[in-house]
PyMOL Python script that loads the backbone (N, CA, C, O; Angstrom):
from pymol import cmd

cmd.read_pdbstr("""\
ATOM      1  N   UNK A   1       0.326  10.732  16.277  1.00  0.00           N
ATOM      2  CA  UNK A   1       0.875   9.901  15.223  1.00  0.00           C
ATOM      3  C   UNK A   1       0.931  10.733  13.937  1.00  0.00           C
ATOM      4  O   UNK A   1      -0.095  11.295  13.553  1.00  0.00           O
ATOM      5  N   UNK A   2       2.050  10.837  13.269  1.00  0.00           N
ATOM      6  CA  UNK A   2       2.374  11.671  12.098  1.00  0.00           C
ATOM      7  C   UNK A   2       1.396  10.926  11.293  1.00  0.00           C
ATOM      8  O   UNK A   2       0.711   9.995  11.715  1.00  0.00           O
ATOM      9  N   UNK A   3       1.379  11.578   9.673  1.00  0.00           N
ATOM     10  CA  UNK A   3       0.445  11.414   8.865  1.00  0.00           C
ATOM     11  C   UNK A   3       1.267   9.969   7.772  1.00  0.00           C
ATOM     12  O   UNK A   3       0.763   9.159   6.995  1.00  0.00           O
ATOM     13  N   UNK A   4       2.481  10.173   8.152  1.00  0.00           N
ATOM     14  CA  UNK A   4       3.188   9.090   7.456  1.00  0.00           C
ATOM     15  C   UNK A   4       2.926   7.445   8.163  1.00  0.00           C
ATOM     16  O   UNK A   4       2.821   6.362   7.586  1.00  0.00           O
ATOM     17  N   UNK A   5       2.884   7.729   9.395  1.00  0.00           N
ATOM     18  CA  UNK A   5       3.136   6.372  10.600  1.00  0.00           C
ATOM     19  C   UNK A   5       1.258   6.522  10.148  1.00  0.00           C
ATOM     20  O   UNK A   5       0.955   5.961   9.094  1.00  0.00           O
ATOM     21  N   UNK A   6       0.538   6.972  10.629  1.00  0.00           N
ATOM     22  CA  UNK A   6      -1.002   6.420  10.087  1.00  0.00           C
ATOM     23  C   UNK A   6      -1.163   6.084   8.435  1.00  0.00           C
ATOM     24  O   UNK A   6      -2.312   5.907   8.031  1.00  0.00           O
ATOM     25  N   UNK A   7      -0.191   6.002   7.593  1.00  0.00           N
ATOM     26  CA  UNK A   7      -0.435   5.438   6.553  1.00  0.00           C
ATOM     27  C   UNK A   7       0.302   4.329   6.301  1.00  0.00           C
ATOM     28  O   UNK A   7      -0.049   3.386   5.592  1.00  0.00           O
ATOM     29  N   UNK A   8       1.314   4.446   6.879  1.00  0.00           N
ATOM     30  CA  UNK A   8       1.873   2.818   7.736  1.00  0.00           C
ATOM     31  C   UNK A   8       1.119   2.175   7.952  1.00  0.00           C
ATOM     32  O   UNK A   8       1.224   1.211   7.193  1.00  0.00           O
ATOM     33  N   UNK A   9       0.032   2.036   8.807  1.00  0.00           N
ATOM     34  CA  UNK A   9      -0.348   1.430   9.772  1.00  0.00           C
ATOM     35  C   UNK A   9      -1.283   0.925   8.877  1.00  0.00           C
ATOM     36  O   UNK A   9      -1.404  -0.295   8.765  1.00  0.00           O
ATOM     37  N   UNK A  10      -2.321   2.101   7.876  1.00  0.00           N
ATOM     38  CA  UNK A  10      -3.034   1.522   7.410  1.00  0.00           C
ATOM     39  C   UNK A  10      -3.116   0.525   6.103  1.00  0.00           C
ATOM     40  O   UNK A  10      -4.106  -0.049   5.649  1.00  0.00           O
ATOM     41  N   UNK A  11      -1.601   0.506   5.596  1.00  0.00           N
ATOM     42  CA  UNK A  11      -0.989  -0.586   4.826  1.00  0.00           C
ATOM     43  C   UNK A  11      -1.066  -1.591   5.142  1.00  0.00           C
ATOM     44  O   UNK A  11      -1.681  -2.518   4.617  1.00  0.00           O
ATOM     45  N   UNK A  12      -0.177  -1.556   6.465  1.00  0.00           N
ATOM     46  CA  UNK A  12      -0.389  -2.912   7.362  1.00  0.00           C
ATOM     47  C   UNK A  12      -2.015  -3.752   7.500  1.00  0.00           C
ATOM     48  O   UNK A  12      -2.315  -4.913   7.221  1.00  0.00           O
ATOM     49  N   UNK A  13      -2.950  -2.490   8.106  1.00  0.00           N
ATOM     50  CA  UNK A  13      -4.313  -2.765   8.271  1.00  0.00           C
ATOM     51  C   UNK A  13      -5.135  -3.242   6.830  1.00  0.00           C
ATOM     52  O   UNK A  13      -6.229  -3.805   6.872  1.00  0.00           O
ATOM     53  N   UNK A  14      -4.626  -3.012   5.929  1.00  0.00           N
ATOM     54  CA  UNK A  14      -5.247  -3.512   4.580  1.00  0.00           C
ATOM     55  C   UNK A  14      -4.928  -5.125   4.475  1.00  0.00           C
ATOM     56  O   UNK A  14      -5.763  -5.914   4.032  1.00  0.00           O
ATOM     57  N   UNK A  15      -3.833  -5.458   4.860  1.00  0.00           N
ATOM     58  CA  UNK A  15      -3.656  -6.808   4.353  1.00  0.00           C
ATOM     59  C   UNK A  15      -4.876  -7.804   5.931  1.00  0.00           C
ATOM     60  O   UNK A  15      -4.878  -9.026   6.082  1.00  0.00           O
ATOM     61  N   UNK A  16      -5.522  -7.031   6.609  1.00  0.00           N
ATOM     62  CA  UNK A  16      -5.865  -7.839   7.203  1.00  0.00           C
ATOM     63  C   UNK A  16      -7.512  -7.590   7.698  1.00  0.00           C
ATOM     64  O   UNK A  16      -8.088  -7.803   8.764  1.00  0.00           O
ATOM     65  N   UNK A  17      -8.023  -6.955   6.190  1.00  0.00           N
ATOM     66  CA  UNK A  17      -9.466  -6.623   6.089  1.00  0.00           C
ATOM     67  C   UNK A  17     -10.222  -7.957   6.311  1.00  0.00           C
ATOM     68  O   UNK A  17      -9.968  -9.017   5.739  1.00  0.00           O
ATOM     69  N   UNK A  18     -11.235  -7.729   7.274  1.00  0.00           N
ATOM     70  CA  UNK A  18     -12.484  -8.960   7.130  1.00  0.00           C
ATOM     71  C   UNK A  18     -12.947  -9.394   5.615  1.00  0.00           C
ATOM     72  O   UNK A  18     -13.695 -10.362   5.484  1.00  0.00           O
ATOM     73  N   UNK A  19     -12.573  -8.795   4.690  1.00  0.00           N
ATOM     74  CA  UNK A  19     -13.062  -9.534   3.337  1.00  0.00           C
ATOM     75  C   UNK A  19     -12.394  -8.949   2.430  1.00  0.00           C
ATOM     76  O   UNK A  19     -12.104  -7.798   2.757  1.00  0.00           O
ATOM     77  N   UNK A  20     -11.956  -9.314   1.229  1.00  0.00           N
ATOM     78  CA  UNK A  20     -11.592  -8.863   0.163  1.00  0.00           C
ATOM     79  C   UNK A  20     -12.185  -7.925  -0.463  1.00  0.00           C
ATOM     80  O   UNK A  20     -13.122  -8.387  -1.114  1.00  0.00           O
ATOM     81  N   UNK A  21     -12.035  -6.404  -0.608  1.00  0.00           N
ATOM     82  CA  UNK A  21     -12.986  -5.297  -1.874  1.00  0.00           C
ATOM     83  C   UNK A  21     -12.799  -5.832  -2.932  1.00  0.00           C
ATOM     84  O   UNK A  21     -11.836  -6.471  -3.356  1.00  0.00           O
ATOM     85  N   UNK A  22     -14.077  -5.469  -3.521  1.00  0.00           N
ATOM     86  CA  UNK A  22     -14.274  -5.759  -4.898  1.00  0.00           C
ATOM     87  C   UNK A  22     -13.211  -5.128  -6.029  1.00  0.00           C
ATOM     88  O   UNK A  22     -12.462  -4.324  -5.475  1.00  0.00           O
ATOM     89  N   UNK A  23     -12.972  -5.253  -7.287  1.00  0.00           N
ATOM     90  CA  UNK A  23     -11.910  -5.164  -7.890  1.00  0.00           C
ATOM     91  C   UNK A  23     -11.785  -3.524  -7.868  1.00  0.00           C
ATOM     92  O   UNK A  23     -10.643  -3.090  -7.713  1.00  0.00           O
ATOM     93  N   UNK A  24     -12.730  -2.683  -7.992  1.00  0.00           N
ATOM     94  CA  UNK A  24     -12.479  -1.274  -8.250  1.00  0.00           C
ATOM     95  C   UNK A  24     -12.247  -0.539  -6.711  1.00  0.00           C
ATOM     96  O   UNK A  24     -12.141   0.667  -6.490  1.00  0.00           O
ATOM     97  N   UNK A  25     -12.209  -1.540  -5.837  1.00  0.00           N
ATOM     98  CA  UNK A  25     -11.902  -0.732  -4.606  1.00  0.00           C
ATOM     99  C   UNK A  25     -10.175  -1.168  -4.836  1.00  0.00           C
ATOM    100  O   UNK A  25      -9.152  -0.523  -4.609  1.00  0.00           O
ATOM    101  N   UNK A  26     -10.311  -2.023  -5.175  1.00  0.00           N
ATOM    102  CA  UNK A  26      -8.546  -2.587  -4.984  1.00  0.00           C
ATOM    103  C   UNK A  26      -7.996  -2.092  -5.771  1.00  0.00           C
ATOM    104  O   UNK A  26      -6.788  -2.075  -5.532  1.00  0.00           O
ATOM    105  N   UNK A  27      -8.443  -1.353  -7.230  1.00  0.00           N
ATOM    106  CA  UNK A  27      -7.959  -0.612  -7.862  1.00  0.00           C
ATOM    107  C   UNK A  27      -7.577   0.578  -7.436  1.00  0.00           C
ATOM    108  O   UNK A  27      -6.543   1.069  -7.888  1.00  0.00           O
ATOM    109  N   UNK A  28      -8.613   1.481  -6.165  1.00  0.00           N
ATOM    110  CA  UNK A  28      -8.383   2.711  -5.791  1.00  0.00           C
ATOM    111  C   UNK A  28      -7.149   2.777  -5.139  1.00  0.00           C
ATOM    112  O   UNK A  28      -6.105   3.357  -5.437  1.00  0.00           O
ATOM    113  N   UNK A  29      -7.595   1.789  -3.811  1.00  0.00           N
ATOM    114  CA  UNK A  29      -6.478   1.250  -3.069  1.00  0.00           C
ATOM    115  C   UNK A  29      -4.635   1.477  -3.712  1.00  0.00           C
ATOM    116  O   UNK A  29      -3.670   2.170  -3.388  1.00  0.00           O
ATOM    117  N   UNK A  30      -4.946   0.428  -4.766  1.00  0.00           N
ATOM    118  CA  UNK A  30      -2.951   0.264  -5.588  1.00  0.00           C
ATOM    119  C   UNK A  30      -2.823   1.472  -5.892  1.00  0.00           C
ATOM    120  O   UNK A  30      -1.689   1.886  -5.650  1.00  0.00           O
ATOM    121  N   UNK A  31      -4.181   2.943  -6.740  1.00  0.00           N
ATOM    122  CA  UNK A  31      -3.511   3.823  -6.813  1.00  0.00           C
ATOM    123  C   UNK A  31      -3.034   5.090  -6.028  1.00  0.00           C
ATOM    124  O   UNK A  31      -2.099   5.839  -6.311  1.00  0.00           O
ATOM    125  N   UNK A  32      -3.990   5.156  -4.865  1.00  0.00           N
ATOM    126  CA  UNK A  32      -3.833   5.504  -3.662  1.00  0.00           C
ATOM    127  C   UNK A  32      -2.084   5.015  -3.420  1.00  0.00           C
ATOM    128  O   UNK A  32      -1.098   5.566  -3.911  1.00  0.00           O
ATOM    129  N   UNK A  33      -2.111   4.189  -2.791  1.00  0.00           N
ATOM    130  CA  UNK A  33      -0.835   3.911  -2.408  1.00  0.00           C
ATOM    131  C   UNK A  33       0.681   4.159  -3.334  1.00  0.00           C
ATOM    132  O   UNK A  33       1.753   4.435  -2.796  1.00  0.00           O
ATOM    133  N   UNK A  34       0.520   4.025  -4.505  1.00  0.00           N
ATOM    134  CA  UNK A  34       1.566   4.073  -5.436  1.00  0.00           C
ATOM    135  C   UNK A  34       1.629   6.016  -5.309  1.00  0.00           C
ATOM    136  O   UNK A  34       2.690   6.635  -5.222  1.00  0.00           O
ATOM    137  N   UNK A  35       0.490   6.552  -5.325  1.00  0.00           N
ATOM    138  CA  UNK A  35       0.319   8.250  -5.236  1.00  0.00           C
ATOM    139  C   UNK A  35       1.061   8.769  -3.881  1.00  0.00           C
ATOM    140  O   UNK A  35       1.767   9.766  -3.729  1.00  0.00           O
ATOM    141  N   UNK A  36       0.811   8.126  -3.281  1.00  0.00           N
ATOM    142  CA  UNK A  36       0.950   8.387  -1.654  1.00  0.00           C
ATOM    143  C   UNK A  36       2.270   7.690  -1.153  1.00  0.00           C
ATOM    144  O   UNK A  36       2.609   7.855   0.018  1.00  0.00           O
ATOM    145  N   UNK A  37       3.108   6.830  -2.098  1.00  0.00           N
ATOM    146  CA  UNK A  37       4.269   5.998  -1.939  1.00  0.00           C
ATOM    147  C   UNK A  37       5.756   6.645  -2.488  1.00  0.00           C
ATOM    148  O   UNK A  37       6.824   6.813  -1.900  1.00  0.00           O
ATOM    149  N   UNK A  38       5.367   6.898  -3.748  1.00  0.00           N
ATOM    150  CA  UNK A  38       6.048   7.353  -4.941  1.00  0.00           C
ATOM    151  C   UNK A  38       5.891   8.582  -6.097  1.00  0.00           C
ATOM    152  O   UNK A  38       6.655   8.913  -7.004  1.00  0.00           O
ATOM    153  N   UNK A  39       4.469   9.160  -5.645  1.00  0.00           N
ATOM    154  CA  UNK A  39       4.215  10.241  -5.910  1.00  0.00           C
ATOM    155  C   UNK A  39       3.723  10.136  -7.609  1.00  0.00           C
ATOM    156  O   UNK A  39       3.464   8.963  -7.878  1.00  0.00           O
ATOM    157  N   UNK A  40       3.544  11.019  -8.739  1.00  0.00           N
ATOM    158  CA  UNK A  40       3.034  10.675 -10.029  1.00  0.00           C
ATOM    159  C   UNK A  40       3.780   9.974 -10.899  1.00  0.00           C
ATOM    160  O   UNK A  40       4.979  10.139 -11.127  1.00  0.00           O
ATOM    161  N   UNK A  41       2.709   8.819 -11.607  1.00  0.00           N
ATOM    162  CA  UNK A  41       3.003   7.857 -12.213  1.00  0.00           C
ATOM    163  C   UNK A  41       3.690   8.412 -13.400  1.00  0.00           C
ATOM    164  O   UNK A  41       3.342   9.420 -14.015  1.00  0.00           O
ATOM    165  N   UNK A  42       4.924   7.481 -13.713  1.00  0.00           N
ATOM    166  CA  UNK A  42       6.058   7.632 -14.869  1.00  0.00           C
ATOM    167  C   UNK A  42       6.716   6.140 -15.183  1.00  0.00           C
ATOM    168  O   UNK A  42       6.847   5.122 -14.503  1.00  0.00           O
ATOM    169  N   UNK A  43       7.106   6.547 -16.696  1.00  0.00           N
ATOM    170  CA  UNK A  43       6.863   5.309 -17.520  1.00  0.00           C
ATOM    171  C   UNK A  43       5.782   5.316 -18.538  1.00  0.00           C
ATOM    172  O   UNK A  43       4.864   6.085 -18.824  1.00  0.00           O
ATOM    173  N   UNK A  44       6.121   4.444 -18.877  1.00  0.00           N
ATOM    174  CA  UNK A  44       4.533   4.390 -20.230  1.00  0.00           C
ATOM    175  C   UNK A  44       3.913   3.244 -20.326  1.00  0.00           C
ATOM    176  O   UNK A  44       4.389   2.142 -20.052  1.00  0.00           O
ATOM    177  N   UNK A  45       2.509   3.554 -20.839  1.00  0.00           N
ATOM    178  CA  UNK A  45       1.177   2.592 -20.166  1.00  0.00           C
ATOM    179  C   UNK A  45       1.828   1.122 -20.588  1.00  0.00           C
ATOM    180  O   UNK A  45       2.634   0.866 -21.483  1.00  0.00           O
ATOM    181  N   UNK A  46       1.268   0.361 -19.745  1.00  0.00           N
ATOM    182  CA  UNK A  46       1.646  -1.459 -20.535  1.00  0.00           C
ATOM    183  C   UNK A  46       0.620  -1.278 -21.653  1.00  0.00           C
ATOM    184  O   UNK A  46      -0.350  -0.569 -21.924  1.00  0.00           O
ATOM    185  N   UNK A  47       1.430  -2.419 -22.232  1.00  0.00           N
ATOM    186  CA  UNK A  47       0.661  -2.601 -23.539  1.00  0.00           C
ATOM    187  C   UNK A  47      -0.623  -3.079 -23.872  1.00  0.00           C
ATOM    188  O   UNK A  47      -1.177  -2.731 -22.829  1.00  0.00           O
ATOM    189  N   UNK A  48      -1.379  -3.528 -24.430  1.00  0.00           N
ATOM    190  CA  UNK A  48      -2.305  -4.064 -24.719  1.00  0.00           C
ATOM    191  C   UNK A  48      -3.004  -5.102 -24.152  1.00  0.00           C
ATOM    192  O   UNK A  48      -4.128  -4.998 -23.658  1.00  0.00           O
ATOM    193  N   UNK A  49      -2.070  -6.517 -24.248  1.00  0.00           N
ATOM    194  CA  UNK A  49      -1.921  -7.970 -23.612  1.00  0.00           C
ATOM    195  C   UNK A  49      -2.044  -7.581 -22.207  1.00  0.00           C
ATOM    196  O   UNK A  49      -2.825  -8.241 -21.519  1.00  0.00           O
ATOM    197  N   UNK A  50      -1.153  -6.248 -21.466  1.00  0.00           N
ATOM    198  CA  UNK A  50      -1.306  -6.683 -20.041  1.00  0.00           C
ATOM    199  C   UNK A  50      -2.717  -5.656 -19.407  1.00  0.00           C
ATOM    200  O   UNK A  50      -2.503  -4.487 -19.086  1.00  0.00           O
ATOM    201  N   UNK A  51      -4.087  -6.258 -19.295  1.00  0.00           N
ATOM    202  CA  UNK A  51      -4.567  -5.912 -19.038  1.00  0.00           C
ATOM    203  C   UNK A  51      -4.656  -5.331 -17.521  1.00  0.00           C
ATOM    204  O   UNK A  51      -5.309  -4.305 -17.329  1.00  0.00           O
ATOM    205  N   UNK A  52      -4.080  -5.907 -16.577  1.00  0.00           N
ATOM    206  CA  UNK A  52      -4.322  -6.070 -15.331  1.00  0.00           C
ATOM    207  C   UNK A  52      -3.266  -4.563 -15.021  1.00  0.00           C
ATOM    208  O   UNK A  52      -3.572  -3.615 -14.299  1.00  0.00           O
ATOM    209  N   UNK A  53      -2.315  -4.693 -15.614  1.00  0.00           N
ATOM    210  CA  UNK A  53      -0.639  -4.090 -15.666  1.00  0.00           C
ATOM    211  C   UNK A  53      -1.425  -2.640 -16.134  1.00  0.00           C
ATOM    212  O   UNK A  53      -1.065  -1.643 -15.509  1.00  0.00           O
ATOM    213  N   UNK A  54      -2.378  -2.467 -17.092  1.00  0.00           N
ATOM    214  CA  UNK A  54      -2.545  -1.520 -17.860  1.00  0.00           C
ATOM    215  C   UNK A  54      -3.732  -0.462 -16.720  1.00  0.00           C
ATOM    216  O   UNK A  54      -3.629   0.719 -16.387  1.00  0.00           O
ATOM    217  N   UNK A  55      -4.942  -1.642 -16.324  1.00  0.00           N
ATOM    218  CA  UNK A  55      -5.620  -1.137 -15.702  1.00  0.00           C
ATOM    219  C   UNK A  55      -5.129  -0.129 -13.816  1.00  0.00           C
ATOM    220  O   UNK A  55      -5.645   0.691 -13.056  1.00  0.00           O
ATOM    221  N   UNK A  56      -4.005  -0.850 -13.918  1.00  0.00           N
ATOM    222  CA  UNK A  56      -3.396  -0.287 -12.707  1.00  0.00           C
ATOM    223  C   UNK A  56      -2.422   0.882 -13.109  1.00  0.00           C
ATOM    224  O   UNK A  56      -2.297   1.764 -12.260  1.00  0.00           O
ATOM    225  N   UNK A  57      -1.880   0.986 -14.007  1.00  0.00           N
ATOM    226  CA  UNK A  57      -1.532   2.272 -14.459  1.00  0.00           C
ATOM    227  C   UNK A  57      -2.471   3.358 -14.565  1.00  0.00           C
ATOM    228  O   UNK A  57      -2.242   4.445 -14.033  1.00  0.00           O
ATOM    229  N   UNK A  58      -3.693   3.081 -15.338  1.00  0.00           N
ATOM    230  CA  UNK A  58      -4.655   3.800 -15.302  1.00  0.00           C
ATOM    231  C   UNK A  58      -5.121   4.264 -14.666  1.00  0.00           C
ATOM    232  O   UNK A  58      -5.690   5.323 -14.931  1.00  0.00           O
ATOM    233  N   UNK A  59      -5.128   3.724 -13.500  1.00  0.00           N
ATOM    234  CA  UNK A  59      -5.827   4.118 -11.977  1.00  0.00           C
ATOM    235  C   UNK A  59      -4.764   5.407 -11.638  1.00  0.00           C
ATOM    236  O   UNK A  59      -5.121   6.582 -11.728  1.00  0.00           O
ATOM    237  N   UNK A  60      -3.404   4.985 -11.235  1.00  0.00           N
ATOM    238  CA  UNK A  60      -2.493   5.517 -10.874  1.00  0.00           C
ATOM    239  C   UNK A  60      -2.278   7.068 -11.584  1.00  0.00           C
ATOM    240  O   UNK A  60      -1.878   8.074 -10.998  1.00  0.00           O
ATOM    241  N   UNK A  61      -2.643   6.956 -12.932  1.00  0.00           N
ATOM    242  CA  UNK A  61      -2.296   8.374 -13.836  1.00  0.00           C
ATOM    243  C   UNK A  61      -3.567   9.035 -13.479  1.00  0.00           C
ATOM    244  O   UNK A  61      -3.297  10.236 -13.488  1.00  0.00           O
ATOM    245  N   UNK A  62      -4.876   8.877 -13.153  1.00  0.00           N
ATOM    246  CA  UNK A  62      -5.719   9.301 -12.963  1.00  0.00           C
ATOM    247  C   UNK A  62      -5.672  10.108 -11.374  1.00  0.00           C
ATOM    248  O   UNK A  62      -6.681  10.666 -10.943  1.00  0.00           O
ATOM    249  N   UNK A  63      -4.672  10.086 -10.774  1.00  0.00           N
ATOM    250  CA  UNK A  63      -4.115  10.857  -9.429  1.00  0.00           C
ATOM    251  C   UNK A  63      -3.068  11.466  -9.692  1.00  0.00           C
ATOM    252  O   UNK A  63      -2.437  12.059  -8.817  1.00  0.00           O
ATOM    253  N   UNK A  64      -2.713  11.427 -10.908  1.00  0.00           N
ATOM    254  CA  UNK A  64      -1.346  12.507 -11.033  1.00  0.00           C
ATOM    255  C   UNK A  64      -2.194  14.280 -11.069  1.00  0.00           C
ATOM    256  O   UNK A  64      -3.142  14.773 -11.681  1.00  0.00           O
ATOM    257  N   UNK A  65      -1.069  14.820  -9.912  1.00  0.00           N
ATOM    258  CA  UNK A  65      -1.238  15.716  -9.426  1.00  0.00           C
ATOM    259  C   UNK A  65      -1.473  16.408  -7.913  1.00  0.00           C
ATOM    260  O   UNK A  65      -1.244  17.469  -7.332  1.00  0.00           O
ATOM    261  N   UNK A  66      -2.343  14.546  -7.559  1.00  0.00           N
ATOM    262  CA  UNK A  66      -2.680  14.775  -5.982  1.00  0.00           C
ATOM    263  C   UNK A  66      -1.297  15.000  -5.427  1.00  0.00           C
ATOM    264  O   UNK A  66      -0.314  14.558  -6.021  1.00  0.00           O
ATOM    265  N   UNK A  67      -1.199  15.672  -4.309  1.00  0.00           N
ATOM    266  CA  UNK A  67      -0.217  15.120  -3.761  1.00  0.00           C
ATOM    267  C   UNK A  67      -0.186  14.252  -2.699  1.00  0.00           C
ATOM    268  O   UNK A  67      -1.181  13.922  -2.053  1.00  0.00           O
ATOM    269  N   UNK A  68       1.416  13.715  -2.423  1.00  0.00           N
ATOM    270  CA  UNK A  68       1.415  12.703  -1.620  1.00  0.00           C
ATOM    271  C   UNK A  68       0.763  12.687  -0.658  1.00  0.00           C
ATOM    272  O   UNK A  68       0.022  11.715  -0.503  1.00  0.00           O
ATOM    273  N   UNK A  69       0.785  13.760   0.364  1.00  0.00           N
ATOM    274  CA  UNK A  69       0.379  14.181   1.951  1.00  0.00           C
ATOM    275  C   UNK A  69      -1.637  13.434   1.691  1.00  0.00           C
ATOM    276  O   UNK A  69      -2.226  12.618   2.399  1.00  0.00           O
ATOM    277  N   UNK A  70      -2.053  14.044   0.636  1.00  0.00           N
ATOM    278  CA  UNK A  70      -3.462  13.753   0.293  1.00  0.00           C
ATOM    279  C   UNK A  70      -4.070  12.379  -0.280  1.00  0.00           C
ATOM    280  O   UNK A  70      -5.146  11.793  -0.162  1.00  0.00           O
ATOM    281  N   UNK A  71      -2.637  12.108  -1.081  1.00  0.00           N
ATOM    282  CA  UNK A  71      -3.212  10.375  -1.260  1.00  0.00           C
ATOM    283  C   UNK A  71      -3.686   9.040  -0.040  1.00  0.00           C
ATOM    284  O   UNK A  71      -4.444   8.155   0.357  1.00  0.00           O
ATOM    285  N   UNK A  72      -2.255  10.004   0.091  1.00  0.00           N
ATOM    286  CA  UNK A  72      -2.018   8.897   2.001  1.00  0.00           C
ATOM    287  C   UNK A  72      -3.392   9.149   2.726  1.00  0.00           C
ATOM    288  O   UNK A  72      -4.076   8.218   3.151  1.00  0.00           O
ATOM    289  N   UNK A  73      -3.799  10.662   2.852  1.00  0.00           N
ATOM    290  CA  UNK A  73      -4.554  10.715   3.916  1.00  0.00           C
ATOM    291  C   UNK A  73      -6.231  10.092   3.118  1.00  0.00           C
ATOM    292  O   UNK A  73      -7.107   9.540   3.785  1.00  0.00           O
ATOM    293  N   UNK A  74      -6.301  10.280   2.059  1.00  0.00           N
ATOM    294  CA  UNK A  74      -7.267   9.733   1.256  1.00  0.00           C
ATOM    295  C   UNK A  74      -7.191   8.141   1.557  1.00  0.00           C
ATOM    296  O   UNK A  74      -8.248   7.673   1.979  1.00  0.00           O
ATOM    297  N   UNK A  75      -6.087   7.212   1.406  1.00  0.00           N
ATOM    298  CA  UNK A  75      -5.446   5.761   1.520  1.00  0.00           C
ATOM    299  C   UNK A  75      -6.606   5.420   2.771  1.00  0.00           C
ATOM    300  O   UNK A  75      -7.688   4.852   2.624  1.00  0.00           O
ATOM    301  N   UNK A  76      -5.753   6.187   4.578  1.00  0.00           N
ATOM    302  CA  UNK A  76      -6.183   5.934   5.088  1.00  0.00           C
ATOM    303  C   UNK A  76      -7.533   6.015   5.485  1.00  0.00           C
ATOM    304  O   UNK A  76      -8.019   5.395   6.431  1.00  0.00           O
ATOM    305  N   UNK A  77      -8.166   6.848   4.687  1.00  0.00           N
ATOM    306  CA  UNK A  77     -10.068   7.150   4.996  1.00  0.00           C
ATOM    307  C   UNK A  77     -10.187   5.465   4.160  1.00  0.00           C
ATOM    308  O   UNK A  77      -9.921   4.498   4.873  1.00  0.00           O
ATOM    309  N   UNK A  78     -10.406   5.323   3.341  1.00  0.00           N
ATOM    310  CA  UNK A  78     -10.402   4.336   2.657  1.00  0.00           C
ATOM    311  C   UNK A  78     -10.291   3.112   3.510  1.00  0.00           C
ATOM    312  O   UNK A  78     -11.323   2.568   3.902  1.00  0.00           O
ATOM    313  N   UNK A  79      -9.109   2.639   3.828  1.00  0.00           N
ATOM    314  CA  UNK A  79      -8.955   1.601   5.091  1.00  0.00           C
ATOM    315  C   UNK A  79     -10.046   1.908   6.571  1.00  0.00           C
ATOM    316  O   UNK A  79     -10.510   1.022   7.290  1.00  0.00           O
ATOM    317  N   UNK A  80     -10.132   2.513   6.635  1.00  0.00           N
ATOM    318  CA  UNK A  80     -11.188   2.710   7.978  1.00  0.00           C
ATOM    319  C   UNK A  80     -12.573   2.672   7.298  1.00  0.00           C
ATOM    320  O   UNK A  80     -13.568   2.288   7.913  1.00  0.00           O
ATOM    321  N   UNK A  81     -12.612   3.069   6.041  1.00  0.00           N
ATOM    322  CA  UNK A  81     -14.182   2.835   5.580  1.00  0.00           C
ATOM    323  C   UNK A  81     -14.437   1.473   5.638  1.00  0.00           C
ATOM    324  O   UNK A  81     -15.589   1.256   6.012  1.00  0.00           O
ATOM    325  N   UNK A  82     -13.717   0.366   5.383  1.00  0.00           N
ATOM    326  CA  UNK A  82     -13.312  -1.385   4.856  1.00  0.00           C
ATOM    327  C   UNK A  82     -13.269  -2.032   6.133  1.00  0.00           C
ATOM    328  O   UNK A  82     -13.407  -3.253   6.214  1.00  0.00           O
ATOM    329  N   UNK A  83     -13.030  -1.072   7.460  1.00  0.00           N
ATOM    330  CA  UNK A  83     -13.161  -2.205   8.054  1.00  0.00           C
ATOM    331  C   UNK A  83     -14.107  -2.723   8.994  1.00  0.00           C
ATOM    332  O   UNK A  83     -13.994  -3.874   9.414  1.00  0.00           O
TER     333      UNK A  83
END
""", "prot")
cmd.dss("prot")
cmd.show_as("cartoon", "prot")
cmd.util.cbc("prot")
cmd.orient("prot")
């Protein structure tokens, strides 16, 4: 299985964890995936008001550089640790 189809899979496998992670795993998680999806974050931070919007940017700029091949494979350690 290519490294793309196991990060498939483990997308899929996230929405169907025995329990919800706590907020800073779900944070790793969105930026994992956005790194590993779309590669480094662009655009500029949300503003102030959107905290949630802001904190997930944050996550995301804090992996600029990884590359994709490594987010993904990082993504999927992550999903197999959760389940």
């Amino acid at each position: 299985m290519s490294l793309k189809e196991q990060f498939e899979a483990a997308v899929a496998a996230s929405k169907q964890l025995p329990e919800r992670p706590d907020n800073m795993t779900l944070l790793k998680l969105y930026a994992l995936y956005k790194q590993g999806s779309a590669g480094d974050v662009e655009g500029s931070r949300p503003g102030f008001t959107d905290m949630v919007g802001r904190a997930k940017f944050d996550a995301w700029a804090g992996l600029k550089g990884t590359s994709q091949d490594e987010a993904q494979q990082q993504y999927i350690d992550l999903i197999d640790s959760l389940k």
